[in-house]
Backbone as a ProteinNet text record, in pm:
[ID]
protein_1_A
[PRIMARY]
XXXXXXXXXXXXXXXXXXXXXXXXXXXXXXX
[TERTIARY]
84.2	0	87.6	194.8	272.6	326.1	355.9	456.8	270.7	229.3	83.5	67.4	69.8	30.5	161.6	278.9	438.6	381.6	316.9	318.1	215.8	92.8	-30.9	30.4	127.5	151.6	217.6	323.7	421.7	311.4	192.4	138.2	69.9	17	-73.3	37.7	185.8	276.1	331.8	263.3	283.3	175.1	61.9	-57.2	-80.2	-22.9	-51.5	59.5	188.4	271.1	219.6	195.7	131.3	31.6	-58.1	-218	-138.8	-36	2.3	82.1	161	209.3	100.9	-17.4	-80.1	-133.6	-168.7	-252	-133.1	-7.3	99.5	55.2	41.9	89.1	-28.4	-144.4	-266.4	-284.2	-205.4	-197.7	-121.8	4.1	114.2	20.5	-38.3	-127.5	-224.1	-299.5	-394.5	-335.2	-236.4	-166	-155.4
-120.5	0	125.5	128.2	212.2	243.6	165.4	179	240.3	229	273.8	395.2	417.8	558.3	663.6	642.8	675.3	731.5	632.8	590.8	715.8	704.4	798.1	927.3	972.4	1094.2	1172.9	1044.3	1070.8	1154.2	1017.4	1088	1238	1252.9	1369.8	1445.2	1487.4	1559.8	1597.2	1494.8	1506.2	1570.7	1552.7	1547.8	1711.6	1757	1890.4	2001.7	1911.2	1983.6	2036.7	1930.8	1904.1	2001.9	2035.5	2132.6	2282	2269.4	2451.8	2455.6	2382.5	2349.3	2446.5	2306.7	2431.8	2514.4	2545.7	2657.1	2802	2774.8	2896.1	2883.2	2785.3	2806.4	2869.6	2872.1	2927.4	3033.5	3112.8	3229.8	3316.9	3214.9	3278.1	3319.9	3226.1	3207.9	3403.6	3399.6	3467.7	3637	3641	3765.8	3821.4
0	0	0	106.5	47.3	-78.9	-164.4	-267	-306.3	-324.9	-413.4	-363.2	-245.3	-231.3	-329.5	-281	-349.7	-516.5	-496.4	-733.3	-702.1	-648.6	-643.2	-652.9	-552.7	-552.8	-651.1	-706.9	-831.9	-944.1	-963.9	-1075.3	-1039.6	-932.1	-882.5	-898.6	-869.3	-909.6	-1050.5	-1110.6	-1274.3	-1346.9	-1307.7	-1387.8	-1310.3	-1219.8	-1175.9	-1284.7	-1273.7	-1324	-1505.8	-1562.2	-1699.3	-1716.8	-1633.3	-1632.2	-1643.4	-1526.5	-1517	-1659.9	-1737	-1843.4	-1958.5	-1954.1	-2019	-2032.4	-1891.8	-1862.3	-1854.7	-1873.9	-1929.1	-2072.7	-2117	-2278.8	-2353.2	-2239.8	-2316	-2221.6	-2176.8	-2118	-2220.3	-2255.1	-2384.3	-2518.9	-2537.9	-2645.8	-2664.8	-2489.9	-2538.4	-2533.2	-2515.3	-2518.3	-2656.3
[MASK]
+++++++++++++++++++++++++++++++

């Protein structure tokens, strides 16, 4: 269960990182 929670967070750290990703690039965009 640990190693699962570990993996859980990895992705929740990815999939957050990825959103602000594009939520710059469509900030860049609407300028």
């Amino acid at each position: 269960i640990e190693k699962f929670e570990k993996e859980a967070a990895e992705l929740g750290k990815g999939s957050f990182k990825y959103a602000w990703v594009l939520d710059k690039l469509k900030a860049e965009r609407e300028r």
